[in-house]
Backbone bond lengths (Angstrom), bond angles and torsions (degrees), N, CA, C in turn:
res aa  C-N    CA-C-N  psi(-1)  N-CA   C-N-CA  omega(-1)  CA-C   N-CA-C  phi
1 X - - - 1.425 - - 1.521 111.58 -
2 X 1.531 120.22 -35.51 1.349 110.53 166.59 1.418 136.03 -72.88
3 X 1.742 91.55 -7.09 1.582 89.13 171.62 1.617 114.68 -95.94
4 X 1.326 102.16 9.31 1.836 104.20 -176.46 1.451 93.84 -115.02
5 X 1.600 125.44 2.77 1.423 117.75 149.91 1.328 117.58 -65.27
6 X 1.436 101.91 -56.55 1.360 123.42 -151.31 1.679 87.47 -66.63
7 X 1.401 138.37 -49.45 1.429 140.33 -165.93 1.650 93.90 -46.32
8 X 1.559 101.97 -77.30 1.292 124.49 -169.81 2.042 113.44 -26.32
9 X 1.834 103.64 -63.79 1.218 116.32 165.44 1.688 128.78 -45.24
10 X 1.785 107.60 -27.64 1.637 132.39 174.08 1.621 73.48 -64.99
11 X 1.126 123.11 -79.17 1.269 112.22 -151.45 1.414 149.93 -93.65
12 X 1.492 104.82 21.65 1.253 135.10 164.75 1.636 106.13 -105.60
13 X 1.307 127.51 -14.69 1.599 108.62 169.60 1.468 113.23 -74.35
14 X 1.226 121.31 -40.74 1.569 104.76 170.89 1.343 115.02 -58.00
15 X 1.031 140.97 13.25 1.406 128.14 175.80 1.516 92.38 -124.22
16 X 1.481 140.63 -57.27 1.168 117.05 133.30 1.378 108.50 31.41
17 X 1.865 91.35 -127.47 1.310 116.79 177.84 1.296 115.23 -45.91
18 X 1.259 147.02 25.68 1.857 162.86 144.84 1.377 94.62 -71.62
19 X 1.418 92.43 -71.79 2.133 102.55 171.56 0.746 119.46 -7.50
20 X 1.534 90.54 -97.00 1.444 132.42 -177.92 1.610 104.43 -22.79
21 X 1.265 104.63 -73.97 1.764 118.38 -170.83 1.889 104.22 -46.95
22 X 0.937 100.46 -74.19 1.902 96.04 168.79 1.145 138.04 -51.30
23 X 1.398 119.28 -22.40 1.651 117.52 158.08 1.539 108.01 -76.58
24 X 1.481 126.73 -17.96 0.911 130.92 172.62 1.407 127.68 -38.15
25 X 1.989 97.69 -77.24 1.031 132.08 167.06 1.809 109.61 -65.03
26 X 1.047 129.73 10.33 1.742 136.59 156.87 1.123 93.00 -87.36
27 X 1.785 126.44 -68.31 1.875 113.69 179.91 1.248 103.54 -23.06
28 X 1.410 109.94 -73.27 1.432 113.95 -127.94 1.959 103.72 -79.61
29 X 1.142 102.80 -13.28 1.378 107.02 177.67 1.539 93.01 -81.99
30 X 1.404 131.71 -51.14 1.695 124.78 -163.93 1.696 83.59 -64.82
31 X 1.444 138.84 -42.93 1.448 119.85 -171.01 1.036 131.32 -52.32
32 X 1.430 104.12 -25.67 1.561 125.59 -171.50 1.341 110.66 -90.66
33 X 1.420 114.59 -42.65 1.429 107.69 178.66 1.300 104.57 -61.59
34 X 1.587 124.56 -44.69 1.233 119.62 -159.24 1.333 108.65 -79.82
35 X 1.498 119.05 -21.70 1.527 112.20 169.40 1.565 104.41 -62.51
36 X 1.008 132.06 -40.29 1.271 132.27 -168.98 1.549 106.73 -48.17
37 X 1.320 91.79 -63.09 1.541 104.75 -163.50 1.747 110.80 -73.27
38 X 1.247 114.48 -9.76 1.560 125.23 164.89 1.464 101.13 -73.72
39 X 1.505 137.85 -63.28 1.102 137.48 174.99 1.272 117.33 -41.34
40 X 0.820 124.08 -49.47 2.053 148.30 173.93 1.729 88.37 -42.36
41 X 1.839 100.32 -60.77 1.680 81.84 -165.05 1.186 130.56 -80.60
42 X 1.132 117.09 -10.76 1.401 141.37 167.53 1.734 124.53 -66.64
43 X 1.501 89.63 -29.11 1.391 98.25 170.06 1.601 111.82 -67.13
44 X 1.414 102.06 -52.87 1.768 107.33 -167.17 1.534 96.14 -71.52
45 X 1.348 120.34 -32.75 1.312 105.37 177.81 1.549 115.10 -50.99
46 X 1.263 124.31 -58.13 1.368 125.01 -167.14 1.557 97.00 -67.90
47 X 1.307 128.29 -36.74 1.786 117.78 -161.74 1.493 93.27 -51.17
48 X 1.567 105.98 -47.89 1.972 108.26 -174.22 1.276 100.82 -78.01
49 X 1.366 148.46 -38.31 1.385 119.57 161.15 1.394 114.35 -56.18
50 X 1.372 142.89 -36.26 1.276 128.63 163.49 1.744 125.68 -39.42
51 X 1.560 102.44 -52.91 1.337 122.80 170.95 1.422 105.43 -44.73
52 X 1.179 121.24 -56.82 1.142 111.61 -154.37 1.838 114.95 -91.85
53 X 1.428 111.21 -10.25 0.991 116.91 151.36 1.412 136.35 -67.69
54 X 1.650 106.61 -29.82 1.255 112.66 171.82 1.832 120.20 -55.53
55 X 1.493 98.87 -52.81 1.336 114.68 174.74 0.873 141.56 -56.07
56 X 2.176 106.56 -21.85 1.287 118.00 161.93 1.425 127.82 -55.16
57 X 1.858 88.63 -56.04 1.920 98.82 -174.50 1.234 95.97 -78.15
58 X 1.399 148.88 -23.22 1.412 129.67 153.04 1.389 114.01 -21.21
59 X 1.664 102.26 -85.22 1.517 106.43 167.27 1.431 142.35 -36.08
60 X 1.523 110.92 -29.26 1.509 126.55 166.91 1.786 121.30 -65.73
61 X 1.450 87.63 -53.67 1.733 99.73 166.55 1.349 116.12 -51.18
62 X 1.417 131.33 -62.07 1.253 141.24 133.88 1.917 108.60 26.95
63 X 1.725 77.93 -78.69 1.581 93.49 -148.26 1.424 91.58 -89.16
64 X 1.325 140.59 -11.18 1.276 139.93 159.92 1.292 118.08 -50.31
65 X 1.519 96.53 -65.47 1.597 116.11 164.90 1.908 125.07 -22.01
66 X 1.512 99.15 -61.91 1.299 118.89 175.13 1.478 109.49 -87.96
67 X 1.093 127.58 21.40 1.578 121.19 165.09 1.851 85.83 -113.27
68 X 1.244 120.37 -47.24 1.618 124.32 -166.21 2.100 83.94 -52.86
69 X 0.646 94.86 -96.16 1.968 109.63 -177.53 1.665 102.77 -19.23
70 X 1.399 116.80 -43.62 1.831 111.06 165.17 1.137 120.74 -46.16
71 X 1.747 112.15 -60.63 1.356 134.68 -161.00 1.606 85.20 -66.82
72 X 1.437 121.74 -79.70 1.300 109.32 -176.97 2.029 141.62 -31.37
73 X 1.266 77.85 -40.32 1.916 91.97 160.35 1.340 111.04 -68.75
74 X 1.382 123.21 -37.27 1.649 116.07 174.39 1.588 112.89 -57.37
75 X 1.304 103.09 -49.33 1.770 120.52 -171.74 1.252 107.87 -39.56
76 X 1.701 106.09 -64.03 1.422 140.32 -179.32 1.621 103.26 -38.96
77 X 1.449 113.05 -62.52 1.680 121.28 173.01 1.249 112.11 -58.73
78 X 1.154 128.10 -62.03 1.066 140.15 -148.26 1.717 110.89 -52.06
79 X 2.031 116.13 -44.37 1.510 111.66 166.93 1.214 110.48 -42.32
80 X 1.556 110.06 -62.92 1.139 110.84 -156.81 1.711 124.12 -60.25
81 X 1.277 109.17 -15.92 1.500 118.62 165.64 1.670 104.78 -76.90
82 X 1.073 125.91 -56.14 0.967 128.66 -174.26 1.968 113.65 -52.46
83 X 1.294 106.20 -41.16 1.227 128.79 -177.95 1.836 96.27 -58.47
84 X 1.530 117.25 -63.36 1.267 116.29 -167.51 1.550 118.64 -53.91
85 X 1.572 108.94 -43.76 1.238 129.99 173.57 1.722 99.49 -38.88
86 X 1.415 108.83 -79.08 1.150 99.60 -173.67 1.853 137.77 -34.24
87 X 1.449 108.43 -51.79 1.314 128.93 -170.97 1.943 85.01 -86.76
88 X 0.485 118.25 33.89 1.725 118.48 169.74 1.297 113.20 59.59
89 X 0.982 134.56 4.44 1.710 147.94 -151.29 1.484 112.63 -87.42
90 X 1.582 119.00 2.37 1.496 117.08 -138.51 1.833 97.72 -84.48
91 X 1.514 93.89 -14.55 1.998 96.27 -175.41 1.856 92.31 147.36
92 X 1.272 87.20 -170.11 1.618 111.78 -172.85 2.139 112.69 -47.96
93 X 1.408 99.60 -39.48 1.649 117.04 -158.37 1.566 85.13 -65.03
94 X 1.217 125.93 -79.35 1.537 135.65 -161.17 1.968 109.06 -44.02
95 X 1.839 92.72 -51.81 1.371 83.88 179.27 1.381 114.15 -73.57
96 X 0.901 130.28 -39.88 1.587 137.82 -176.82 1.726 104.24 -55.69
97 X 1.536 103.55 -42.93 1.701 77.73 171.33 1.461 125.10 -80.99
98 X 1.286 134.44 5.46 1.187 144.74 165.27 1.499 129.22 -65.22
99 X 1.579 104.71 -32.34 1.576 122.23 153.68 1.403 119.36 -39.19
């Protein structure tokens, strides 16, 4: 009786291994699709993390921009205050203490 196991078992592993081999190739095809479609999402993910990075330092430059053009308007003022001060010109306080 163990040798009409053992026959029987000879001859159910090739079909087995028939199995075996085609559920295989089902993994490896669902891996692939699904790698695909992981890559896919990852892609659009980063295009909008790209996007949205762009728009930041857009916005940063921006605001760089308009702090550079402040600072410069201060500069611009700033002789000329400095200038008045000197020659006594600055308003009422300077001349008035000269009285």
């Amino acid at each position: 009786m163990a040798q009409a196991e053992r026959r029987r078992a000879q001859q159910e592993m090739p079909a087995n291994s028939a199995a075996a081999a085609e559920t295989a190739k089902k993994v490896v095809s669902a891996i692939a699709t699904g790698g695909d479609a992981w890559m896919e999402g990852h892609a659009e993910l980063l295009e909008q993390v790209d996007q949205m990075s762009q728009r930041w330092i857009q916005s940063q430059r921006e605001a760089i921009e308009v702090a550079r053009q402040s600072i410069a308007e201060m500069q611009r003022a700033r002789p000329r205050r400095h200038h008045a001060r000197a020659t006594g010109m600055a308003g009422g306080h300077m001349a008035a203490s000269r009285r």
